[in-house]
C-alpha positions as CSV (number, residue, x, y, z in Angstrom):
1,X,1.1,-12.2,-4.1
2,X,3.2,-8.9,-3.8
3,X,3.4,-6.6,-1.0
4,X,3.2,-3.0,-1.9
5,X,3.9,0.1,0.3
6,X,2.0,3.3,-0.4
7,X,3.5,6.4,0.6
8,X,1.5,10.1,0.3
9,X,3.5,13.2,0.8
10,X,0.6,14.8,2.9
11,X,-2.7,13.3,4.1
12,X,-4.9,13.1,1.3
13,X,-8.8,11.7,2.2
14,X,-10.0,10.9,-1.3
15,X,-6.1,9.1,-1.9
16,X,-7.4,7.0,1.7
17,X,-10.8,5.9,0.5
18,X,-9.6,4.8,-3.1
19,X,-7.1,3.0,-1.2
20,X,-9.2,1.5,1.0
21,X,-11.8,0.6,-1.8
22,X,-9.2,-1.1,-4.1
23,X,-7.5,-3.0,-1.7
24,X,-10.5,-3.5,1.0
25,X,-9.4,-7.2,2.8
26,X,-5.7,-6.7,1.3
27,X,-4.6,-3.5,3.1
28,X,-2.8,-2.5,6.5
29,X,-3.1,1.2,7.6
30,X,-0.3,2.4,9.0
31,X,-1.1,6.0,9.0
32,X,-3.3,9.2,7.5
33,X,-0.2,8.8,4.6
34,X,0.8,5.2,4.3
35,X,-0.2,1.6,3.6
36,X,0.5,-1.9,3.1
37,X,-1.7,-3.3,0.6
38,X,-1.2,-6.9,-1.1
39,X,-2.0,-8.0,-5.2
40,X,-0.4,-9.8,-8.0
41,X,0.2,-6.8,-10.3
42,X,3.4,-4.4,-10.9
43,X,4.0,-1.2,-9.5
44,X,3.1,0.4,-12.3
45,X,-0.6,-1.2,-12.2
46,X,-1.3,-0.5,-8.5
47,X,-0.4,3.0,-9.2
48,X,-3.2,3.1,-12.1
49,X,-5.3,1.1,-9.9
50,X,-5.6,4.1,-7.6
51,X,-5.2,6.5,-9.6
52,X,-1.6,8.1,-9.6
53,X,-1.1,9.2,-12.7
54,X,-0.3,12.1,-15.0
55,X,-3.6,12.9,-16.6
56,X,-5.0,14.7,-13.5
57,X,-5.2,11.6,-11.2
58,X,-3.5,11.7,-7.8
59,X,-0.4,12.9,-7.2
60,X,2.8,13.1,-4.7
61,X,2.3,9.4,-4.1
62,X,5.2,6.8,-4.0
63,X,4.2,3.0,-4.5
64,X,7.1,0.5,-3.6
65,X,7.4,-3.2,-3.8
66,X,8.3,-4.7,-0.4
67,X,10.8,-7.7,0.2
68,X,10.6,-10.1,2.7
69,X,13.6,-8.3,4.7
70,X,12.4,-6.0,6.9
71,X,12.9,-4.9,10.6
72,X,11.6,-1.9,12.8
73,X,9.4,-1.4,16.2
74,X,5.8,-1.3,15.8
75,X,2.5,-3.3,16.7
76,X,2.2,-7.0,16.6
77,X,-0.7,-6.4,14.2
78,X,1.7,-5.2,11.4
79,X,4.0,-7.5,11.8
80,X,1.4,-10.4,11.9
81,X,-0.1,-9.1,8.8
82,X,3.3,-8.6,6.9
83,X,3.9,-12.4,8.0
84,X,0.6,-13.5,6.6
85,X,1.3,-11.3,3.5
86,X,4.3,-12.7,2.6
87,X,3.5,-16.4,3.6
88,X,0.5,-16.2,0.9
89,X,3.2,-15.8,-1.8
């Protein structure tokens, strides 16, 4: 399993529950804009599985794989969940 973060430009309510649909059990919110959602595809297939696309879908999105290496200040949920993300690989 991959970890994947999803980046908005601006917050985007239809972008949030297609999101939340997709990846409902594999996701952690971190805000309005971004997620952390988990799957075995590429970039390039979360991005269709959302809809980010050129033909009208979604746009001013970013979707990045994540690496193991990370570091920051935030909530012992996130960083429990990144854990857990990463251990399911």
């Amino acid at each position: 399993m991959s970890v994947f973060s999803i980046q908005s430009f601006r917050p985007n309510s239809e972008l949030a529950a297609t999101v939340e649909r997709v990846y409902d059990g594999r996701l952690f919110k971190l805000s309005e804009t971004s997620w952390f959602v988990t799957d075995t595809a590429t970039v390039k297939t979360v991005t269709e599985k959302i809809g980010v696309d050129n033909e009208g879908g979604f746009s001013g999105v970013v979707v990045i794989g994540v690496t193991p290496s990370y570091w920051g200040r935030s909530t012992a949920s996130l960083w429990d969940w990144l854990r857990a993300a990463f251990e399911a690989e």
